[in-house]
N, C-alpha and C positions, 0 to 999 in steps of 0.2 A: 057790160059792167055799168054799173050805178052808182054815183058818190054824190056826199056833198063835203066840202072842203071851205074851214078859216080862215081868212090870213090875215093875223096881227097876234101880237100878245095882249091879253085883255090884262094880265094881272101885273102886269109893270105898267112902274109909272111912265108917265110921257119923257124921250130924252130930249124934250125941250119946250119951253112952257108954249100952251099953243098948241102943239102939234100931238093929236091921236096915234095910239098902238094899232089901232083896228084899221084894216081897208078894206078888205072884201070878204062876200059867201060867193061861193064857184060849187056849181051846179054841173056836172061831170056826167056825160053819157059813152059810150063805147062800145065796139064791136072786135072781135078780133076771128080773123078766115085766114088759117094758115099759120104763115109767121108775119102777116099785117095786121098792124093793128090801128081801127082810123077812131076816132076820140071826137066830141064836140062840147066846148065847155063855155059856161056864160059867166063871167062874171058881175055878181051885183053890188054896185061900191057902197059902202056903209059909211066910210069915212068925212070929213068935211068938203071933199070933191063933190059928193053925190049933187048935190045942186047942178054943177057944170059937166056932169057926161049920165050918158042915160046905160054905162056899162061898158062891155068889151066880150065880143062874141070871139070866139077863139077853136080853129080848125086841124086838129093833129095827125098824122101818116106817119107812121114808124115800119121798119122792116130789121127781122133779127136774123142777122147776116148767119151766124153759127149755128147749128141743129140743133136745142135742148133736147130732143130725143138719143141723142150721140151718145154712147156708153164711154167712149173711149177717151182716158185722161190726157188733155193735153194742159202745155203749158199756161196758157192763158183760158181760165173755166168759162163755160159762155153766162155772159151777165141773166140772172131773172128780177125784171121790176115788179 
């Protein structure tokens, strides 16, 4: 998988004078073998921080305890992100 991801609201105003809705673009790569799924994501700050950090590299491992291939209804469905 391949993404690229926001985060801030650009189209509201500031909730305090001074301070930006915008912090970051996150750059999203991924693989998924089995029911693991490992992810590597870079954030680049856009925000008035950017001067003082050069970003935030970020390392993911998930594992999806339930079968999604399971036909059979049970009480708790198994989650799909």
């Amino acid at each position: 998988m391949l993404g690229v991801w926001y985060r801030g609201i650009p189209v509201l105003e500031a909730y305090k004078p001074g301070y930006q809705n915008n912090d970051a673009i996150v750059f999203l790569v991924g693989v998924e073998a089995g029911r693991f799924k490992f992810g590597y994501s870079y954030d680049v700050t856009i925000s008035l921080l950017a001067g003082y950090t050069d970003g935030a590299n970020e390392l993911s491992v998930s594992y999806q305890f339930c079968d999604p291939k399971r036909t059979k209804k049970s009480a708790i469905p198994c989650p799909k992100f």
